[in-house]
C-alpha positions as CSV (number, residue, x, y, z in Angstrom):
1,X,0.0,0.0,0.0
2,X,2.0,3.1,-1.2
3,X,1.5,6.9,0.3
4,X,2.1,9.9,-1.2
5,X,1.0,13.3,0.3
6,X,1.7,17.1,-1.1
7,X,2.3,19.9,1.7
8,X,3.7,22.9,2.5
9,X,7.3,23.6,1.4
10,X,7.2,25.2,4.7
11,X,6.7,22.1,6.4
12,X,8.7,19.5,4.4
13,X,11.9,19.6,7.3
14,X,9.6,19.5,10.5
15,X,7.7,16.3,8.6
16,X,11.0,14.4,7.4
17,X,10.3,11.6,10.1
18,X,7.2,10.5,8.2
19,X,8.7,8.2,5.8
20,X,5.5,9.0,3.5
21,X,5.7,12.5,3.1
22,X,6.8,15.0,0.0
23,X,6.0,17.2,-2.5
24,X,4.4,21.1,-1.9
25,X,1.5,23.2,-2.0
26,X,0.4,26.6,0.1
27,X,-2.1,26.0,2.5
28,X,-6.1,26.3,2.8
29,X,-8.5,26.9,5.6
30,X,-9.5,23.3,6.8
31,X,-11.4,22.0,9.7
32,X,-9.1,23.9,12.0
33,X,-8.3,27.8,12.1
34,X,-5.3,27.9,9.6
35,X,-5.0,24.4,8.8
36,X,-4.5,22.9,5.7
37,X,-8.0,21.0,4.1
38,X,-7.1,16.9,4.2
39,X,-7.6,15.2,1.0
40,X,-7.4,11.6,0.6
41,X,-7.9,9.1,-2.7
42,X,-8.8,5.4,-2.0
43,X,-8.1,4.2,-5.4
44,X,-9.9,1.3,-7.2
45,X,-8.0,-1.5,-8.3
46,X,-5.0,-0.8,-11.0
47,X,-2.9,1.3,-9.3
48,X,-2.5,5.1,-9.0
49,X,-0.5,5.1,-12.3
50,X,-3.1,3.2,-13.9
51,X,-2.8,6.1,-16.8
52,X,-6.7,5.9,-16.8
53,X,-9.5,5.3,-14.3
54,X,-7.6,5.8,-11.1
55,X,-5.0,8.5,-12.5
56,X,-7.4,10.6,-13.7
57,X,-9.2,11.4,-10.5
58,X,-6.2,12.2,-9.1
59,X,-5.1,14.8,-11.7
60,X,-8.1,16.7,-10.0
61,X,-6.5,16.5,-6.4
62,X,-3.1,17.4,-8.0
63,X,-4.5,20.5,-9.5
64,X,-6.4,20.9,-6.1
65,X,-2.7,21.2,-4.3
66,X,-1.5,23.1,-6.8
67,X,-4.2,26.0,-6.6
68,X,-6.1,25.5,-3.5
69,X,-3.2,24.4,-1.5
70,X,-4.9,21.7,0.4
71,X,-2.9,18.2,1.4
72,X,-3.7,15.9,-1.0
73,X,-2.7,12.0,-0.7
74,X,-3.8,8.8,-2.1
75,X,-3.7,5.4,-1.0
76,X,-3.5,2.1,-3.3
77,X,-5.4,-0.4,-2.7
78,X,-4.7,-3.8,-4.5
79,X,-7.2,-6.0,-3.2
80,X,-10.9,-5.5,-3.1
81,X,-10.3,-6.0,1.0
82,X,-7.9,-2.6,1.5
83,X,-11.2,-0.5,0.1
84,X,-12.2,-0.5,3.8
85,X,-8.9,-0.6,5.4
86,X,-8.3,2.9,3.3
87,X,-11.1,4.5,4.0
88,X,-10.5,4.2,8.0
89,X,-6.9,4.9,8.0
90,X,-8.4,8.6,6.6
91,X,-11.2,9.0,9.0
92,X,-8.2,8.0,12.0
93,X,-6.2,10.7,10.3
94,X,-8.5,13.1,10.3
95,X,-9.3,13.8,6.5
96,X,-11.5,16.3,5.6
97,X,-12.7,15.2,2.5
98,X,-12.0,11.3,1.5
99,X,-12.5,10.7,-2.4
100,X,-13.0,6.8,-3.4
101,X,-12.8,5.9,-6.8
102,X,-15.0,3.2,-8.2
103,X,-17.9,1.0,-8.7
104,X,-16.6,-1.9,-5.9
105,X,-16.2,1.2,-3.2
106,X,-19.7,1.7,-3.2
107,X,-20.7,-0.5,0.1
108,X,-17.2,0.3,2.3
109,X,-18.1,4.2,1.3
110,X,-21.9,4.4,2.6
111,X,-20.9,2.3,5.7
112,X,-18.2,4.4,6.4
113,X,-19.9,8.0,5.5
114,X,-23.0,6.6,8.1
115,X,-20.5,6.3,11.0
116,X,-18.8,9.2,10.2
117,X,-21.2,12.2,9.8
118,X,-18.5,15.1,10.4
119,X,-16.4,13.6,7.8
120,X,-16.9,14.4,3.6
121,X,-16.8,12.0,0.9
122,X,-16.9,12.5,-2.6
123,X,-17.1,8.8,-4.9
124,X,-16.4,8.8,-8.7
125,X,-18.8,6.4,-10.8
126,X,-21.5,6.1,-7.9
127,X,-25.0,7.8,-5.9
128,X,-26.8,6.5,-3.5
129,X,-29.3,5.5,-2.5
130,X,-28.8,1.9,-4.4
131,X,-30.4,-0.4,-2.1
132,X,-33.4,-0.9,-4.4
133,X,-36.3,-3.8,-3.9
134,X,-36.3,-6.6,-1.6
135,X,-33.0,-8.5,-2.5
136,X,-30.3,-6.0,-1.3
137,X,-29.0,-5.6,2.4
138,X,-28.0,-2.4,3.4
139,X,-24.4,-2.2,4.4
140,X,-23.8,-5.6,2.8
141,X,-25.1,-6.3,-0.8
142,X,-25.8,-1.9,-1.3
143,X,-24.5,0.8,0.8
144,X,-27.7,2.8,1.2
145,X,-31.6,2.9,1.0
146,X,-31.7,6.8,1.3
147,X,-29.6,9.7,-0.1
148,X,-26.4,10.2,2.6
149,X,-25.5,14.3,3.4
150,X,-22.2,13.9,3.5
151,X,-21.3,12.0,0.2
152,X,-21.3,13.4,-3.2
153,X,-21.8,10.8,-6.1
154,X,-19.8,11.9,-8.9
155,X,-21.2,9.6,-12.0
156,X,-20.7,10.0,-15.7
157,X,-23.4,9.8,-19.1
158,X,-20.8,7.4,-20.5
159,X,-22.5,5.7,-22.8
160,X,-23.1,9.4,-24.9
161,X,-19.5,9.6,-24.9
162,X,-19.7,5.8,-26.2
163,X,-22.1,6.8,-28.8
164,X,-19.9,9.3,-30.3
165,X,-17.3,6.6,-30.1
166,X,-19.3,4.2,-31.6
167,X,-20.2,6.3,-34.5
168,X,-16.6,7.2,-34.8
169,X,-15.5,3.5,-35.1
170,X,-18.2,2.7,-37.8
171,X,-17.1,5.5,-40.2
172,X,-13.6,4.3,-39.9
173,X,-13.5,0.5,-40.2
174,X,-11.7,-0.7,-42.9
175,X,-13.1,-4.3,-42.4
176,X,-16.6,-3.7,-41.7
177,X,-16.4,-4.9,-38.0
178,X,-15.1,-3.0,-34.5
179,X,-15.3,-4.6,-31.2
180,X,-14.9,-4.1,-27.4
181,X,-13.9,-5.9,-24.1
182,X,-14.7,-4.7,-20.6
183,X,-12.4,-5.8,-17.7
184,X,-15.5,-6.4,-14.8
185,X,-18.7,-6.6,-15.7
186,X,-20.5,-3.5,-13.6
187,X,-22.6,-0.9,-14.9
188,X,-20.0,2.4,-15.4
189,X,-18.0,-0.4,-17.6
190,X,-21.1,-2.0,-19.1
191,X,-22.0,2.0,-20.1
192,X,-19.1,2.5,-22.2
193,X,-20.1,-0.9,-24.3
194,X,-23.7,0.3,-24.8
195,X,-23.3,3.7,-25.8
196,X,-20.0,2.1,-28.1
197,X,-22.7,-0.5,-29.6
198,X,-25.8,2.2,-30.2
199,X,-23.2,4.6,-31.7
200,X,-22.0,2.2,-34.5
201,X,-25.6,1.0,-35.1
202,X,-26.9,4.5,-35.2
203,X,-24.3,5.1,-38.0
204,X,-25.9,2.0,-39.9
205,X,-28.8,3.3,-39.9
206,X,-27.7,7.0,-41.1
207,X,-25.7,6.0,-43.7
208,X,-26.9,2.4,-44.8
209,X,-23.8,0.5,-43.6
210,X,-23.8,-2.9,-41.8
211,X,-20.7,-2.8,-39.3
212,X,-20.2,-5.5,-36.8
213,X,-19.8,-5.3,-33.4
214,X,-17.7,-7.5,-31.6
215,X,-17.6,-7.8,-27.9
216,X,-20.9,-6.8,-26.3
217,X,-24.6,-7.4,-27.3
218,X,-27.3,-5.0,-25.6
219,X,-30.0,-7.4,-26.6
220,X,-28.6,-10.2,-24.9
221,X,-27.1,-8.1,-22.1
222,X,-23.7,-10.1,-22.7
223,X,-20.1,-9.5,-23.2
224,X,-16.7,-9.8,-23.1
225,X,-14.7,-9.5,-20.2
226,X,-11.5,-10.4,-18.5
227,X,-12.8,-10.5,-15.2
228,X,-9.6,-7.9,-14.3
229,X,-8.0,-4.5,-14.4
230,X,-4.2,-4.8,-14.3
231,X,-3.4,-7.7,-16.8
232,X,-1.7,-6.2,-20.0
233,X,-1.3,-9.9,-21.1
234,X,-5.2,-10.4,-21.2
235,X,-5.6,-6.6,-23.1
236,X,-2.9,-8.2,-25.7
237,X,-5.0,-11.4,-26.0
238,X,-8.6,-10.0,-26.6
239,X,-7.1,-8.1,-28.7
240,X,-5.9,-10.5,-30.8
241,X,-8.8,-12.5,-30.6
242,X,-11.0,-10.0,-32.0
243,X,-8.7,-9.1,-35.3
244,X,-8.7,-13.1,-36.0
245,X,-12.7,-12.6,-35.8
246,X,-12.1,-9.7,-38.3
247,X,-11.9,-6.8,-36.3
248,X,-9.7,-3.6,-36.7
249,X,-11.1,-1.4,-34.2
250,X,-11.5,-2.3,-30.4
251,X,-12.5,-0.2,-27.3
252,X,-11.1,-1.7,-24.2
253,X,-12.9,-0.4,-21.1
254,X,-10.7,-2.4,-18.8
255,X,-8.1,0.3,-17.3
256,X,-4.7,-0.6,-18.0
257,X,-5.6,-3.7,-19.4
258,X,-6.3,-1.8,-22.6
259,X,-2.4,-0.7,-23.0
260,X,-2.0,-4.7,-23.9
261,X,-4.2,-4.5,-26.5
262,X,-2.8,-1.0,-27.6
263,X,0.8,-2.7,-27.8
264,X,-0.7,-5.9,-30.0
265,X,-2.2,-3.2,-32.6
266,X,0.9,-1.8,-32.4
267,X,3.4,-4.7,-33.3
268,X,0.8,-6.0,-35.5
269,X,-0.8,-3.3,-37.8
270,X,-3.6,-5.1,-37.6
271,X,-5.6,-2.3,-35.2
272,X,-6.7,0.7,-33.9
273,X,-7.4,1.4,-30.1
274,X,-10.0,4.1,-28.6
275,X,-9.0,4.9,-25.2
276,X,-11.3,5.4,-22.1
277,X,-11.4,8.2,-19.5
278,X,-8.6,10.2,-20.5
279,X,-7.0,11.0,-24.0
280,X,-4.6,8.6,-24.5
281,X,-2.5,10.3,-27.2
282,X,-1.6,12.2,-23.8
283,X,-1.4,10.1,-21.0
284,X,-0.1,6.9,-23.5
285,X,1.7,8.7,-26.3
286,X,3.9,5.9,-27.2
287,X,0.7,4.3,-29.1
288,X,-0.4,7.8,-30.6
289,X,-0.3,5.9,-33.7
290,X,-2.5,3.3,-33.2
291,X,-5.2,5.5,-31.2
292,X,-8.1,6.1,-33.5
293,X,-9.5,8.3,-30.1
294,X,-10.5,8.3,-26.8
295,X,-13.7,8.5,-24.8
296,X,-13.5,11.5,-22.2
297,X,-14.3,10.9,-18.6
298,X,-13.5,14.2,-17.2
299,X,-13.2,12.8,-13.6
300,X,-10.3,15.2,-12.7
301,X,-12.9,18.1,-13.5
302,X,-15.4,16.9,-11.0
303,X,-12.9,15.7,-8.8
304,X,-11.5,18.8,-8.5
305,X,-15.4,20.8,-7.9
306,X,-15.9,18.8,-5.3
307,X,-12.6,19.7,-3.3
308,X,-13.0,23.7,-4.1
309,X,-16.5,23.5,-2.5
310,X,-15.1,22.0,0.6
311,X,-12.5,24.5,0.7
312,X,-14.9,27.0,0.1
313,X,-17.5,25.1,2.5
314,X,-20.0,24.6,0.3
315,X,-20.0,20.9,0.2
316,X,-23.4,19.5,0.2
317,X,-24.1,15.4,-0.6
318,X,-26.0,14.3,-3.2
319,X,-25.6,13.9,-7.1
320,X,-23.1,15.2,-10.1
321,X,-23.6,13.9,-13.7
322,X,-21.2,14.6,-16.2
323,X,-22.6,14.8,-19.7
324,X,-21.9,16.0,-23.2
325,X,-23.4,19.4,-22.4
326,X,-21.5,20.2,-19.2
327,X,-18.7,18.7,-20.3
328,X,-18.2,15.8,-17.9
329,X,-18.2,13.6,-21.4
330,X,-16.6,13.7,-24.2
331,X,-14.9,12.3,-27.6
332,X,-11.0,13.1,-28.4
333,X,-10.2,14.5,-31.8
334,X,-10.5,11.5,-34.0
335,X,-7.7,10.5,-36.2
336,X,-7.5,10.6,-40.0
337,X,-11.5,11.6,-39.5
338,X,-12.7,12.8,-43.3
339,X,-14.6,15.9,-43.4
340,X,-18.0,13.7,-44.0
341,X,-17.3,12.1,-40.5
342,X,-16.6,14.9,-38.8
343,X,-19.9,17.0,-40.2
344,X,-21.5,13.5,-38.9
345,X,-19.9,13.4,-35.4
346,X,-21.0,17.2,-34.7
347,X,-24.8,16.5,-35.7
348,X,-24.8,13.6,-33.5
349,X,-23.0,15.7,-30.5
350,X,-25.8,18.5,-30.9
351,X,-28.7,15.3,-31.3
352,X,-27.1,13.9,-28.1
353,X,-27.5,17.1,-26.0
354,X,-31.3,18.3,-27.4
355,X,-32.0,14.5,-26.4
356,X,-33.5,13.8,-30.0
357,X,-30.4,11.0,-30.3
358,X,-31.0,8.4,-27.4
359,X,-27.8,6.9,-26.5
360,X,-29.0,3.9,-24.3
């Protein structure tokens, strides 16, 4: 489990005996007069350098240190059982506002938001309540039959970023078919792979096409996945699956996984890759060429909202959606894109935010 905190330069020689301690940032008015705000990350599995899910939610605590000047820190959990472990070793510390990141925190995040009223939390990619009907425990199976005042669910319209991805992928195959992969199935994954499927059959229809898709089917509720978010070696081995089925376009939505697949298409020349959460031609450059895009999860963006309003004590619980509109969503330029698909992908952005394209 690694540590990494940012503080005051000021501070840096009076910390030295905490192993764990380094970096910089000016201070901000916290829970005590003149103290810093405490911000901590619980990341999902993957790793903070995950160049995707987990990284990108800390970008918006990095900028947070940077210009708010709060203490920002993130611990890696690499087992679904450190999600709790975390979160407590925060709430003994004293964090002000403790951000988890993913799906799988959902449960350890209501229980420990319940038991800890004074204390904020901020999770990306879920909202409570979401103990719904008669087959759900609270505090076991779901984290919460009622809306909690203290925790702000930060979730994403990913599947209209998928659209525009999917519709992307159509009007570039070269073979006629484009497929995905997920890593676990859960729903902000599953979003991605319905939005990507809906995109490219939306094209079909617009322009009297028949591309495939490989991967996922909405009908059928049924995938592709590789049950994991770390292993490169499964990413390069979908991925190669899917160009024997006749693929040249493939949307991982697996984390790092994808950067497997992204070094297959690579060495091959067989492929494209669309990235997920963050632009890949930035935060993966070495496979620039083999990036057709990437789907925009501007996590950092919310990430970073939530922190200035606890700085600014404004924090409140409750609900963000990122979408197409506000910006939470989006589509990276799109490589070698003719004029045609471009005109395309702008009429569908504008369908997509006056609702008259549905995207699920």
């Amino acid at each position: 489990m690694k540590k990494m905190y940012f503080v005051s330069a000021l501070l840096i020689i009076a910390s030295m005996v905490l192993a764990a301690c380094g970096g910089s940032a000016a201070p901000a008015a916290g829970g005590e007069e003149g103290a810093a705000v405490k911000v901590g990350q619980v990341t999902d599995l993957g790793g903070i350098d995950d160049k995707s899910f987990n990284a990108t939610a800390y970008a918006g605590i990095e900028q947070a240190v940077a210009e708010l000047g709060v203490e920002g820190k993130y611990l890696e959990s690499t087992q679904q059982a450190d999600y709790n472990k975390n979160i407590q070793q925060y709430v003994d510390e004293g964090t002000d506002l403790i951000v988890t990141v993913g799906f799988l925190l959902g449960v350890d995040t209501a229980v420990a938001a319940k038991a800890n009223p004074d204390t904020n939390f901020a999770i990306v990619d879920y909202s409570y309540p979401d103990c719904f009907g008669t087959d759900f425990v609270e505090g076991q199976t779901c984290g919460s039959a009622t809306e909690l005042p203290n925790v702000l669910g930060l979730t994403f319209a990913i599947d209209q970023a998928g659209f525009l991805a999917g519709y992307a992928a159509a009007g570039s195959t070269q073979t006629g078919k484009v497929a995905t992969f997920g890593g676990i199935n859960i729903p902000p994954v599953v979003a991605f792979m319905i939005g990507y499927e809906k995109g490219v059959m939306y094209y079909n229809e617009e322009n009297g096409t028949n591309v495939e898709v490989l991967g996922w089917d909405t009908a059928a509720g049924d995938g592709s996945f590789t049950g994991n978010f770390d292993s490169l070696d499964d990413g390069r081995s979908f991925a190669e699956s899917f160009v024997q089925e006749g693929a040249d376009i493939i949307l991982p939505v697996a984390g790092p996984v994808g950067l497997g697949s992204a070094a297959y298409c690579q060495e091959s020349g067989a492929c494209k890759i669309i990235g997920v959460d963050t632009d890949w031609t930035v935060s993966s450059p070495e496979y620039t060429d083999v990036i057709l895009t990437s789907i925009l999860k501007n996590m950092n963006v919310a990430v970073y909202d939530a922190i200035k309003a606890q700085v600014e004590g404004t924090f409140a619980g409750g609900m963000y959606v990122g979408t197409v509109a506000n910006g939470g969503v989006g589509l990276a330029d799109v490589a070698g894109a003719s004029d045609e698909l471009k005109a395309g992908l702008e009429a569908v952005k504008q369908g997509i935010i006056d609702g008259s394209i549905p995207t699920q």
